[in-house]
C-alpha positions as protocol buffer text, in pm:
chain_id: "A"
residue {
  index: 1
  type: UNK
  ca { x: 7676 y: 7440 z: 15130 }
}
residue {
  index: 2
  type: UNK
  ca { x: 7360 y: 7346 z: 15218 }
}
residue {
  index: 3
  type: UNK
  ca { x: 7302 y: 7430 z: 15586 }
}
residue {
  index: 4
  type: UNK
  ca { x: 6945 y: 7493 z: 15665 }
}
residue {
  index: 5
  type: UNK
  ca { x: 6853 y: 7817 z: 15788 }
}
residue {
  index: 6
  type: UNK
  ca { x: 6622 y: 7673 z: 16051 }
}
residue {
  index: 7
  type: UNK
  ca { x: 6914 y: 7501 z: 16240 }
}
residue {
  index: 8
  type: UNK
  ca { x: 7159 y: 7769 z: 16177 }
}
residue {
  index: 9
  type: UNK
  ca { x: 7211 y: 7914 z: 16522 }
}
residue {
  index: 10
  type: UNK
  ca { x: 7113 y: 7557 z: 16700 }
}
residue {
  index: 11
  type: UNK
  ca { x: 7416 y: 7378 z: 16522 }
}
residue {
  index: 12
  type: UNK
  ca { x: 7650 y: 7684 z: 16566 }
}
residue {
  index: 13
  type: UNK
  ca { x: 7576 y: 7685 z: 16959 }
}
residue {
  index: 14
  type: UNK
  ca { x: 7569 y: 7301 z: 17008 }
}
residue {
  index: 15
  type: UNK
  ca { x: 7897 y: 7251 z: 16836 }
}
residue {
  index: 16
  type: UNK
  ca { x: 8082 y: 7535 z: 16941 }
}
residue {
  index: 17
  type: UNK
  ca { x: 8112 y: 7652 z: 16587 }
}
residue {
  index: 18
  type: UNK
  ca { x: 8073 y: 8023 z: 16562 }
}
residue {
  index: 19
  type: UNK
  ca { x: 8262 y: 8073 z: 16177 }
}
residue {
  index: 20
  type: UNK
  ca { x: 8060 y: 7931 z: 15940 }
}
residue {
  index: 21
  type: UNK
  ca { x: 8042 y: 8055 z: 15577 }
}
residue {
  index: 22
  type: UNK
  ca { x: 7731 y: 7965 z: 15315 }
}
residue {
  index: 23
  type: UNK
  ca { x: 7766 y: 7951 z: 14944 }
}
residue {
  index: 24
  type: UNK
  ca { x: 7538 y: 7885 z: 14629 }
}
residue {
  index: 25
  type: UNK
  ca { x: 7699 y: 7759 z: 14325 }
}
residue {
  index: 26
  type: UNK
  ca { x: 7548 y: 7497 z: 14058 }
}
residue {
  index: 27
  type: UNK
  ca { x: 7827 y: 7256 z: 13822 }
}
residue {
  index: 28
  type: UNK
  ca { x: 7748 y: 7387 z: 13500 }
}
residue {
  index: 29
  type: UNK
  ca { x: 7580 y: 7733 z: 13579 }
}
residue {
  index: 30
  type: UNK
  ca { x: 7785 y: 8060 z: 13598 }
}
residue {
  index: 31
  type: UNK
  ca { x: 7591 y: 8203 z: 13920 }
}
residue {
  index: 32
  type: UNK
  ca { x: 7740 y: 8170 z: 14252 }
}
residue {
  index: 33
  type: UNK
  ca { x: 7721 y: 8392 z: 14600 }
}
residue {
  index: 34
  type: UNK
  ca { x: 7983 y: 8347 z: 14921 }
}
residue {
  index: 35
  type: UNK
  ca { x: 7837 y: 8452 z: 15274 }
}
residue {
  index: 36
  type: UNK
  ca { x: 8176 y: 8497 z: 15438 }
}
residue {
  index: 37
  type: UNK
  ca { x: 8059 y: 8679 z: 15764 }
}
residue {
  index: 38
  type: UNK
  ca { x: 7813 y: 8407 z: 15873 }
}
residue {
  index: 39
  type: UNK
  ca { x: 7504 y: 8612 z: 15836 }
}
residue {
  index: 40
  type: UNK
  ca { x: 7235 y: 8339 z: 15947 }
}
residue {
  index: 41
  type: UNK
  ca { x: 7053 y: 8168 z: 15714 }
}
residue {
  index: 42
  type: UNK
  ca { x: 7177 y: 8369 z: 15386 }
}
residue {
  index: 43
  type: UNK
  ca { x: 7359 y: 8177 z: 15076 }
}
residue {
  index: 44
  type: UNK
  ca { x: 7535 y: 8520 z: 14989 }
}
residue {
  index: 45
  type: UNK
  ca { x: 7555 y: 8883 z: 14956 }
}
residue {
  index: 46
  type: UNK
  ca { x: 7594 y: 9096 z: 14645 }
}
residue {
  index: 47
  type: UNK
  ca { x: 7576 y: 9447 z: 14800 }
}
residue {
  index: 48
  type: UNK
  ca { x: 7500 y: 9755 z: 14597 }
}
residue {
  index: 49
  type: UNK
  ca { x: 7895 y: 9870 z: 14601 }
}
residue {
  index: 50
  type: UNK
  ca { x: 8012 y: 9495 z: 14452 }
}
residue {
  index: 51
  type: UNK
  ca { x: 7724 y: 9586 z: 14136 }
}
residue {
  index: 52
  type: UNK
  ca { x: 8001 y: 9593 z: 13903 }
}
residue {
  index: 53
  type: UNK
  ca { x: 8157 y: 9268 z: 13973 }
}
residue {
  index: 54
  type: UNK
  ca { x: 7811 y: 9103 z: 13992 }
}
residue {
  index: 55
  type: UNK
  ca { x: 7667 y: 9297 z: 13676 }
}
residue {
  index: 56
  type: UNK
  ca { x: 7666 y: 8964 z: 13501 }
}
residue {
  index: 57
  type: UNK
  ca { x: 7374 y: 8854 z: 13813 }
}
residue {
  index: 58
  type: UNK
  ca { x: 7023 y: 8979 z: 13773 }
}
residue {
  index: 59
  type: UNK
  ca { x: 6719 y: 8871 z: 13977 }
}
residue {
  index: 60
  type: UNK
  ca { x: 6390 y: 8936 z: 13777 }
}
residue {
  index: 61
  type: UNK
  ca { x: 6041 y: 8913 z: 13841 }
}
residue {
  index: 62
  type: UNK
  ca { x: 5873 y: 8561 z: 13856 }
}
residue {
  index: 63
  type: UNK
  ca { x: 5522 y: 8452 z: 13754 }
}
residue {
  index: 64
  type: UNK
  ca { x: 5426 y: 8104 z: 13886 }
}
residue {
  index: 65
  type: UNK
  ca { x: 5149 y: 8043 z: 13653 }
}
residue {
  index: 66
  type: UNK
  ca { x: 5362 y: 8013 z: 13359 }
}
residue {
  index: 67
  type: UNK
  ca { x: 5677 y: 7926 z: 13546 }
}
residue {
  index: 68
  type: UNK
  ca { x: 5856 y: 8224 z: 13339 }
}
residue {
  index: 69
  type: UNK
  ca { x: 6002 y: 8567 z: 13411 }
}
residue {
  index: 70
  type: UNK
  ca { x: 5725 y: 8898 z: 13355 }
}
residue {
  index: 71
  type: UNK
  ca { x: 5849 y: 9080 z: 13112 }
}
residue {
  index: 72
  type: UNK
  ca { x: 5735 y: 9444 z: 13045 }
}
residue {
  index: 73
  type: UNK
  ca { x: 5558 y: 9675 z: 12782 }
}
residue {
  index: 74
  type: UNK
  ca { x: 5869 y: 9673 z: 12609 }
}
residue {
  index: 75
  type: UNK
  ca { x: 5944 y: 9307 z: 12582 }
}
residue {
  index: 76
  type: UNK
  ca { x: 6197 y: 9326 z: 12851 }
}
residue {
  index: 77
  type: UNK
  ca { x: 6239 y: 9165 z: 13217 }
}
residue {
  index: 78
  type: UNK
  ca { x: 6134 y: 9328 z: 13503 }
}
residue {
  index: 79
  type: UNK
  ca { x: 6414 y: 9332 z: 13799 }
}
residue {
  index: 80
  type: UNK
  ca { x: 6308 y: 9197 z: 14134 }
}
residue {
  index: 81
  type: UNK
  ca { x: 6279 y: 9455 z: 14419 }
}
residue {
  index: 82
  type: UNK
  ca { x: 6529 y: 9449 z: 14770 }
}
residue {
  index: 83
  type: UNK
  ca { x: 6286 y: 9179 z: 14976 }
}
residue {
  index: 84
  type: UNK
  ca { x: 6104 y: 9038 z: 14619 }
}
residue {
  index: 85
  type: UNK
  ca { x: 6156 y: 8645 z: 14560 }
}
residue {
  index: 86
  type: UNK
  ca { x: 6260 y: 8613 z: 14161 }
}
residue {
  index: 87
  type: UNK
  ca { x: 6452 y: 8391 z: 13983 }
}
residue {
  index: 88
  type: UNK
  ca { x: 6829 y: 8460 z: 13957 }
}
residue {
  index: 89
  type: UNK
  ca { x: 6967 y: 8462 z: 13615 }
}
residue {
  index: 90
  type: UNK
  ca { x: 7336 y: 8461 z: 13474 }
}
residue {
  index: 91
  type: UNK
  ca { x: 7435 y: 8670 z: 13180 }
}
residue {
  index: 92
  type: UNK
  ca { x: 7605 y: 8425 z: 12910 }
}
residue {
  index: 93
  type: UNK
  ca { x: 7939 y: 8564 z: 12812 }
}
residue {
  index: 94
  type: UNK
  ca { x: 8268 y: 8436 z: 12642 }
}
residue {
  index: 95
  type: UNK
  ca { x: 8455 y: 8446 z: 12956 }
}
residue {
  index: 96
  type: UNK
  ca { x: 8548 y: 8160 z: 13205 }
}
residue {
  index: 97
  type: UNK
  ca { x: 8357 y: 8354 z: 13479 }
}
residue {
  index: 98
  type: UNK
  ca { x: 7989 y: 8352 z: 13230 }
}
residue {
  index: 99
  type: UNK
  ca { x: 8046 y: 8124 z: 13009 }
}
residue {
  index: 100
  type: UNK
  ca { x: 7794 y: 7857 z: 12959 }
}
residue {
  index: 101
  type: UNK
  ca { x: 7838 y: 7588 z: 12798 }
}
residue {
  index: 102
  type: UNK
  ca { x: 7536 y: 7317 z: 12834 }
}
residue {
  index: 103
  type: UNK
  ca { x: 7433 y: 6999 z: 12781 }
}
residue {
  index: 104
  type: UNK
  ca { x: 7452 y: 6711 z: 12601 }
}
residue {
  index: 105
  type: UNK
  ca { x: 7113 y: 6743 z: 12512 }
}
residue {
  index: 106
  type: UNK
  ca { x: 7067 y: 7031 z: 12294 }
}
residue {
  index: 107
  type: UNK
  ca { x: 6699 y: 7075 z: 12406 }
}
residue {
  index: 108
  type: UNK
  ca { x: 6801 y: 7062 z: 12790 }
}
residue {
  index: 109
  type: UNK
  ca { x: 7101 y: 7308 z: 12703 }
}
residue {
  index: 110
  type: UNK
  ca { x: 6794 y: 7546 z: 12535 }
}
residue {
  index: 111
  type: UNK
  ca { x: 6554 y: 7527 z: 12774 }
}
residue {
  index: 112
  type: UNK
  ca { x: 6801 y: 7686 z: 13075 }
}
residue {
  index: 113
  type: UNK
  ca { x: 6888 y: 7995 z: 12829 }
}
residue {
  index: 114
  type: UNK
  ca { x: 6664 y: 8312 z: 12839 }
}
residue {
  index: 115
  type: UNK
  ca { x: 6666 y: 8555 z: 12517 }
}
residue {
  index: 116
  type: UNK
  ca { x: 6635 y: 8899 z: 12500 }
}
residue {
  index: 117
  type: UNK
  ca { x: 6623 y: 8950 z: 12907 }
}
residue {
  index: 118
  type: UNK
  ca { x: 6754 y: 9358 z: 12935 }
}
residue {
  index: 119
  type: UNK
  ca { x: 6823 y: 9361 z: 12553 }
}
residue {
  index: 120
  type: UNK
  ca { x: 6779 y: 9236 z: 12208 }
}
residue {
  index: 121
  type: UNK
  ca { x: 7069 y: 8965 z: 12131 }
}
residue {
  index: 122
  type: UNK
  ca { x: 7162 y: 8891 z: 12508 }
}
residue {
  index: 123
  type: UNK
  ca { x: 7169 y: 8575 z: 12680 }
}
residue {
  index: 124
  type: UNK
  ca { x: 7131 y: 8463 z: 13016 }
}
residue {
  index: 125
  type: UNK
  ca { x: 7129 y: 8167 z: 13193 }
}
residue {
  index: 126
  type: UNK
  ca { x: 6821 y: 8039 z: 13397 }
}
residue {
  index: 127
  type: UNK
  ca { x: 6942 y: 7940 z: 13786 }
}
residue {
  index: 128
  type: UNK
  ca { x: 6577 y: 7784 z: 13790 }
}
residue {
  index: 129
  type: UNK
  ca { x: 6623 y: 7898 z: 14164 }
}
residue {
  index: 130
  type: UNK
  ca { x: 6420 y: 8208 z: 14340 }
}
residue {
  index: 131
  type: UNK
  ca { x: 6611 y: 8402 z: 14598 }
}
residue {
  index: 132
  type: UNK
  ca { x: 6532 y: 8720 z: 14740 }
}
residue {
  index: 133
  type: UNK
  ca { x: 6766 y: 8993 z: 14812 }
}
residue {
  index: 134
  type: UNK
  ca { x: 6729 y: 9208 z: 15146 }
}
residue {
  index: 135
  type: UNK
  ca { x: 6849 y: 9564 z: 15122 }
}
residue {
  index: 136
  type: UNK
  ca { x: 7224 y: 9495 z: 15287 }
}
residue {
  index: 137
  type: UNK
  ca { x: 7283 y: 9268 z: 14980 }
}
residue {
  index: 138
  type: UNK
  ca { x: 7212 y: 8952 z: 15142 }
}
residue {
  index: 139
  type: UNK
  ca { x: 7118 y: 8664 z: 14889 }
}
residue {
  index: 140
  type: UNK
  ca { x: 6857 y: 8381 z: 15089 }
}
residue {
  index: 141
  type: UNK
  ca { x: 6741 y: 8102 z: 14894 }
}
residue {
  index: 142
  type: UNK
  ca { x: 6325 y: 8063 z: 14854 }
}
residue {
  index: 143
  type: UNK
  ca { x: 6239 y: 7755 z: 14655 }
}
residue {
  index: 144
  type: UNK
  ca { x: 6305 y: 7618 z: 14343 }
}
residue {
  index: 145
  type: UNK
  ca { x: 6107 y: 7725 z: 14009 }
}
residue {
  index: 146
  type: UNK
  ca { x: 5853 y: 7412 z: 14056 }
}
residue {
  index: 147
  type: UNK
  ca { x: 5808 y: 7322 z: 14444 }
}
residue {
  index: 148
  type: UNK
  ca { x: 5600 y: 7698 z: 14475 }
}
residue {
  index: 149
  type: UNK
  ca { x: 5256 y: 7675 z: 14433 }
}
residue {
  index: 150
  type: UNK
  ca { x: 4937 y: 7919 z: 14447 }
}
residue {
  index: 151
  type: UNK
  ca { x: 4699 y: 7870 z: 14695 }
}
residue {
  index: 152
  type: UNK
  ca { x: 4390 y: 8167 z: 14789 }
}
residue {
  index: 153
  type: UNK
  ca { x: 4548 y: 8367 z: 14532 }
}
residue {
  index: 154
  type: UNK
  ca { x: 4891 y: 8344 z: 14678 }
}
residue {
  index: 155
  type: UNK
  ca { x: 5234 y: 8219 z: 14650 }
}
residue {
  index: 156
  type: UNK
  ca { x: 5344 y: 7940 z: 14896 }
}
residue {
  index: 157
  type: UNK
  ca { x: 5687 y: 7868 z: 14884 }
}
residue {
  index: 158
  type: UNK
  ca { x: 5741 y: 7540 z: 15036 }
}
residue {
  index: 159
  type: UNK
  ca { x: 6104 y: 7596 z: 15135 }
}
residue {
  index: 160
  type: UNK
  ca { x: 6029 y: 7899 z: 15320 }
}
residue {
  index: 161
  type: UNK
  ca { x: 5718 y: 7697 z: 15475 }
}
residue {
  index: 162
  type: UNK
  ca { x: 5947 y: 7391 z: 15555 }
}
residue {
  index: 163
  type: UNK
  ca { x: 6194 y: 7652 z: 15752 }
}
residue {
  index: 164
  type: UNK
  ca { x: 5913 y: 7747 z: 15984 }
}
residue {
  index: 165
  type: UNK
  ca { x: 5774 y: 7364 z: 16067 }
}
residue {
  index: 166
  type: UNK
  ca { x: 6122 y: 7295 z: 16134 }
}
residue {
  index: 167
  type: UNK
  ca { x: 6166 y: 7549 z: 16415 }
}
residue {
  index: 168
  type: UNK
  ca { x: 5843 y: 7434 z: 16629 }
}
residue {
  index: 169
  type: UNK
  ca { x: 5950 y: 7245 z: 16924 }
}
residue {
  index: 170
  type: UNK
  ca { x: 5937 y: 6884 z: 16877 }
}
residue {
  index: 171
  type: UNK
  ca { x: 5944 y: 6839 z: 16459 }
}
residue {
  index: 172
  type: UNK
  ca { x: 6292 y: 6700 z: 16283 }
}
residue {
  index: 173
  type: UNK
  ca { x: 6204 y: 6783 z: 15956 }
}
residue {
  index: 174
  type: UNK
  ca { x: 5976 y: 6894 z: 15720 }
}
residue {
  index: 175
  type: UNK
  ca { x: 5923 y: 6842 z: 15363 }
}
residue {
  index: 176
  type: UNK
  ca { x: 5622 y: 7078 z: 15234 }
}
residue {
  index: 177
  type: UNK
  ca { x: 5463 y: 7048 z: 14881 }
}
residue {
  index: 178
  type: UNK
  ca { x: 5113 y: 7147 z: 14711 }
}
residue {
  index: 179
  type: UNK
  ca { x: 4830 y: 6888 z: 14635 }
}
residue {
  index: 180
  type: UNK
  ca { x: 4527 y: 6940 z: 14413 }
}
residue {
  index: 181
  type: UNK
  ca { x: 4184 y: 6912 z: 14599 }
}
residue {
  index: 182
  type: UNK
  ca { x: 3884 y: 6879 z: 14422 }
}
residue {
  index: 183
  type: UNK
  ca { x: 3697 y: 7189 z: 14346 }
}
residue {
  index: 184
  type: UNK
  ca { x: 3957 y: 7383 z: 14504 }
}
residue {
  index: 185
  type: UNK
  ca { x: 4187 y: 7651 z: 14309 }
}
residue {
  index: 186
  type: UNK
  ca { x: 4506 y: 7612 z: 14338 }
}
residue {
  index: 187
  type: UNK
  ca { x: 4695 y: 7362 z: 14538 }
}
residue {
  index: 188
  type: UNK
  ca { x: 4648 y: 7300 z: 14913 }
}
residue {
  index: 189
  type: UNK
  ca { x: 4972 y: 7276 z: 15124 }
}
residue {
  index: 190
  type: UNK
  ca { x: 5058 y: 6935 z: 15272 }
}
residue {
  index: 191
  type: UNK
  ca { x: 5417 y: 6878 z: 15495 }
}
residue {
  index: 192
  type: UNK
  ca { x: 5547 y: 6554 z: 15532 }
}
residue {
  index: 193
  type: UNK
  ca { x: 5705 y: 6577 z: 15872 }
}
residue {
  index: 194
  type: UNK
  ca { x: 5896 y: 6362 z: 16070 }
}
residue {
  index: 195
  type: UNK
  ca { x: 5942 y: 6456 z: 16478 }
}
residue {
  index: 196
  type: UNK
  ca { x: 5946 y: 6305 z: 16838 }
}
residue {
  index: 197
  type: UNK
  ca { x: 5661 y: 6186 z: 17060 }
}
residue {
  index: 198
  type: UNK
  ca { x: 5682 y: 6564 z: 17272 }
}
residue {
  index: 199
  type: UNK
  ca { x: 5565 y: 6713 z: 16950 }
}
residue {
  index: 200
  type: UNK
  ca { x: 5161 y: 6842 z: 16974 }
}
residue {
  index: 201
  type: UNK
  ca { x: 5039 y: 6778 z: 16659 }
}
residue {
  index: 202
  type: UNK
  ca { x: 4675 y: 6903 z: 16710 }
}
residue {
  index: 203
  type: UNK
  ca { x: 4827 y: 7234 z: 16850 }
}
residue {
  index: 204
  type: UNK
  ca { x: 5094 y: 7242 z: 16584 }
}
residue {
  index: 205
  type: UNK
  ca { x: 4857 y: 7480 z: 16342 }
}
residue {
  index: 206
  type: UNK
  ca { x: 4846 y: 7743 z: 16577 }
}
residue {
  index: 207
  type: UNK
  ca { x: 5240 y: 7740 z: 16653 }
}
residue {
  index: 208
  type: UNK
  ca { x: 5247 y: 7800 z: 16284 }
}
residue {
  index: 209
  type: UNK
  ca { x: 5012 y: 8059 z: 16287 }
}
residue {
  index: 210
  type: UNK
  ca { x: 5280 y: 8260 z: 16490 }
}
residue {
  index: 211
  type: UNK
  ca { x: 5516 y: 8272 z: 16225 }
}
residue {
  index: 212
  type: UNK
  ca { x: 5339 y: 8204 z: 15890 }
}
residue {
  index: 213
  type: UNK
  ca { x: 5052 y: 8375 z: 15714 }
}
residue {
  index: 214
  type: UNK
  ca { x: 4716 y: 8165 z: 15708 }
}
residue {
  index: 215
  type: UNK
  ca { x: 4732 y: 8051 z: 15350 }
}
residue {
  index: 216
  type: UNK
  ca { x: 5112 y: 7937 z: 15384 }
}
residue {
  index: 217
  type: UNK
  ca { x: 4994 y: 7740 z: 15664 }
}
residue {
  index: 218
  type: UNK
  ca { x: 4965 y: 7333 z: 15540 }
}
residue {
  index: 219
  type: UNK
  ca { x: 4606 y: 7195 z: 15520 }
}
residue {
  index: 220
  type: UNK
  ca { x: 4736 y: 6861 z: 15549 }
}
residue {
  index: 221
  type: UNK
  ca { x: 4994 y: 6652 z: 15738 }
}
residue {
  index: 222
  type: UNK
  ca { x: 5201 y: 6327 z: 15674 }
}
residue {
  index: 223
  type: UNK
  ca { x: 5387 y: 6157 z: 15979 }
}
residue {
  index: 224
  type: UNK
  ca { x: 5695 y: 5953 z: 15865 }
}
residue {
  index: 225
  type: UNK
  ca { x: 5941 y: 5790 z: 16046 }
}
residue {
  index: 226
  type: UNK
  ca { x: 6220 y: 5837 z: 15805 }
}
residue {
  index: 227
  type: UNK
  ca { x: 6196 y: 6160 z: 15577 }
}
residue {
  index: 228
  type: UNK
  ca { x: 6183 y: 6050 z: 15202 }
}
residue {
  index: 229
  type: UNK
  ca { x: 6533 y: 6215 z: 15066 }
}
residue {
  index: 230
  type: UNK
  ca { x: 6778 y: 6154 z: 14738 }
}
residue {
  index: 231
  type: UNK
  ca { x: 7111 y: 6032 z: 14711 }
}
residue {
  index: 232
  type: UNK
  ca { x: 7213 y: 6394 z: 14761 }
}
residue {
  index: 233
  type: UNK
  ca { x: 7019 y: 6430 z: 15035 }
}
residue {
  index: 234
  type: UNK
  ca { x: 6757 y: 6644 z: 14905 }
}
residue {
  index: 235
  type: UNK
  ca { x: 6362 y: 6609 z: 14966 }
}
residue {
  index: 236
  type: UNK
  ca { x: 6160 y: 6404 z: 14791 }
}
residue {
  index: 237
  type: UNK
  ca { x: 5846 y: 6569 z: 14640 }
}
residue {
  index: 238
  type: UNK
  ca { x: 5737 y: 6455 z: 14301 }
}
residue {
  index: 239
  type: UNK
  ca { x: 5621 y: 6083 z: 14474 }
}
residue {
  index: 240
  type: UNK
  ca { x: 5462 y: 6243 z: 14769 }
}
residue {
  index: 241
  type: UNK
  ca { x: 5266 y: 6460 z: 14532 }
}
residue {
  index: 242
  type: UNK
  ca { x: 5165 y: 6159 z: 14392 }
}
residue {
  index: 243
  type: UNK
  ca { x: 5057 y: 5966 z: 14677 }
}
residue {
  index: 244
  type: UNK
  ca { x: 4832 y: 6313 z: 14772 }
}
residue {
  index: 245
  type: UNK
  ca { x: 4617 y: 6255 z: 15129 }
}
residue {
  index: 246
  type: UNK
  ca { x: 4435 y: 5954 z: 15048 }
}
residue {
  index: 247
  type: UNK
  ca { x: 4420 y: 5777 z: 15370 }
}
residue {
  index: 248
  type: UNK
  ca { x: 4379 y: 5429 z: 15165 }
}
residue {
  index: 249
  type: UNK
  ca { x: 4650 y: 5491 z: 14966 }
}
residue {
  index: 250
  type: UNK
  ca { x: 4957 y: 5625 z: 15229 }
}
residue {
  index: 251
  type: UNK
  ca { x: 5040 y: 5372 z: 15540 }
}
residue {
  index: 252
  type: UNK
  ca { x: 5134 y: 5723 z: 15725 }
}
residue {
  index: 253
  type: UNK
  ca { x: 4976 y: 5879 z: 15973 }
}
residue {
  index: 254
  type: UNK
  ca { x: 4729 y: 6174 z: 15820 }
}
residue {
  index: 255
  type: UNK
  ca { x: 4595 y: 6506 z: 15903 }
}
residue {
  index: 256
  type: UNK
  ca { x: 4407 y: 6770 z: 15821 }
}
residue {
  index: 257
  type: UNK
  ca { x: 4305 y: 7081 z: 15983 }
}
residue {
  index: 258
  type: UNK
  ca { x: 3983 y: 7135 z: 16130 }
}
residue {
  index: 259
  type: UNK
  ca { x: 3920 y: 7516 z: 16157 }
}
residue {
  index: 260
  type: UNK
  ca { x: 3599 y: 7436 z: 16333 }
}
residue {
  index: 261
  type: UNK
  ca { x: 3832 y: 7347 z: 16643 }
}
residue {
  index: 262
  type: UNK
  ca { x: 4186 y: 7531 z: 16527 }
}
residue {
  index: 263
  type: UNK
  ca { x: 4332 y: 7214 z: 16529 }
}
residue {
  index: 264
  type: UNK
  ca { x: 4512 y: 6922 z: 16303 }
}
residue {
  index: 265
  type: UNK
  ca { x: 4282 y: 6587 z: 16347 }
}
residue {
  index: 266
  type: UNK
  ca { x: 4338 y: 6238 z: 16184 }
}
residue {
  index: 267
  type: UNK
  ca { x: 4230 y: 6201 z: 15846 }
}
residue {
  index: 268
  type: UNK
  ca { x: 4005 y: 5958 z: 15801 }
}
residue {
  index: 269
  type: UNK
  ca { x: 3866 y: 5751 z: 15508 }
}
residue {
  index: 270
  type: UNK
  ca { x: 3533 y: 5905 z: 15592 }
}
residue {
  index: 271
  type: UNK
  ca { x: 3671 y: 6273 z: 15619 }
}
residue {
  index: 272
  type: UNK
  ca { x: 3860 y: 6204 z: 15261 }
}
residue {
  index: 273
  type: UNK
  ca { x: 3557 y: 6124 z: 15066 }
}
residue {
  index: 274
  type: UNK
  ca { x: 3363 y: 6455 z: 15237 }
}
residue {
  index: 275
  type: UNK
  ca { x: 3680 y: 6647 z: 15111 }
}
residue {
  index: 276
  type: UNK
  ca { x: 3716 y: 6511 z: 14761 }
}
residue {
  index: 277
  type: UNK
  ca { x: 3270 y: 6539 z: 14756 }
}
residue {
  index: 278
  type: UNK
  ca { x: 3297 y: 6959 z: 14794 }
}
residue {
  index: 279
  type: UNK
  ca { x: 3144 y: 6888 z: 15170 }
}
residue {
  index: 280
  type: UNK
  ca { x: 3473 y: 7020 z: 15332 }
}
residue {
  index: 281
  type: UNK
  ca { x: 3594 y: 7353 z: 15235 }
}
residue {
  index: 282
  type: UNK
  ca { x: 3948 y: 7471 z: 15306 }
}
């Protein structure tokens, strides 16, 4: 559980291991997919002709602004389309299989169940996950309800981001999250990366160009030595965000792009205050 999609075929050929399976479960949700052929990089699959079994699943439509599923004229959710990242949602039933049965904190047990999602009096559970679903049934994971951000009037989803760093020759790992800069709308992209000396960071923008579009693309860069991760292994985002690209404030290396010269260059204290002053537009 767990195996990034970026290193998917590299591990399988390095190791020799050609049968590997996927899943996505949570402890106390009542959602979970099984990829059982080893289709690359997807948690899943919930194929049109398995609807039935999975008609307690439903992926809806996802606004990012308010951080809550669109609903329609009628007061209703609007399902996701084949290829659409929304947030995946578990019907709350009586049985072992949808049963939820929350928290110890009454508020934390309300906040993850949704009201009134396909009809008046249901319940569902909130996965607080996207996904998107391709049109063989194939469930792939996009971020979770908090790490996307808006910027040039789109959405960025950092894990999706994070999946395309990771493949350019030369970075180990990338950890991608959105940063307010002044007078900008929005939040500017920023990857904390950590890679090895044959890695060309001042060229890295337009390896990313290849495979992302421009607004996905990070403005700003963070060279660690040691990615920042929990005791479950997971990215750490909320102190990075924090720490933002103040080149007084974080002992890493930083960069931001120059799109005079197409290329990442050192941030400097000098280049920081033009930024935060409106003088540097992104």
């Amino acid at each position: 559980n767990g195996l990034r999609p970026e290193i998917w075929e590299t591990f399988s050929e390095r190791f020799g291991i050609h049968d590997l399976k996927e899943f996505y479960s949570s402890t106390e949700g009542n959602v979970s997919f099984m990829n059982i052929d080893g289709n690359p990089g997807a948690c899943g699959r919930m194929p049109d002709w398995m609807n039935k079994p999975f008609r307690h699943v439903a992926f809806v439509k996802f606004d990012l602004e308010t951080e809550m599923p669109v609903r329609g004229e009628d007061g209703f959710c609007l399902r996701a389309e084949d290829g659409e990242a929304g947030e995946v949602l578990g019907r709350i039933g009586a049985d072992n299989r949808t049963r939820f049965d929350g928290y110890t904190d009454d508020k934390a047990t309300n906040g993850k169940i949704l009201h009134d999602v396909f009809e008046k009096g249901d319940m569902w559970f909130r996965t607080g996950d996207l996904m998107r679903k391709d049109a063989r049934g194939y469930v792939y994971f996009v971020d979770r309800i908090g790490d996307t951000f808006r910027w040039k009037g789109e959405n960025v989803a950092t894990n999706e981001v994070g999946e395309a760093i990771a493949r350019v020759k030369g970075v180990e790992t990338a950890n991608v999250y959105g940063i307010p800069v002044p007078g900008a709308e929005g939040k500017a992209g920023m990857a904390a990366i950590t890679a090895t000396p044959e890695l060309d960071i001042a060229g890295l923008h337009q390896r990313l160009a290849e495979r992302l579009p421009g607004y996905a693309i990070p403005v700003f860069l963070r060279v660690q030595k040691e990615p920042e991760t929990t005791g479950t292994f997971k990215f750490r985002k909320l102190e990075l965000v924090r720490e933002g690209f103040d080149p007084a404030a974080v002992k890493d290396p930083l960069y931001v792009y120059n799109a005079d010269n197409d290329a990442y260059e050192p941030l400097t204290g000098e280049t920081y205050e033009k930024v935060c002053a409106g003088g540097i537009r992104f």
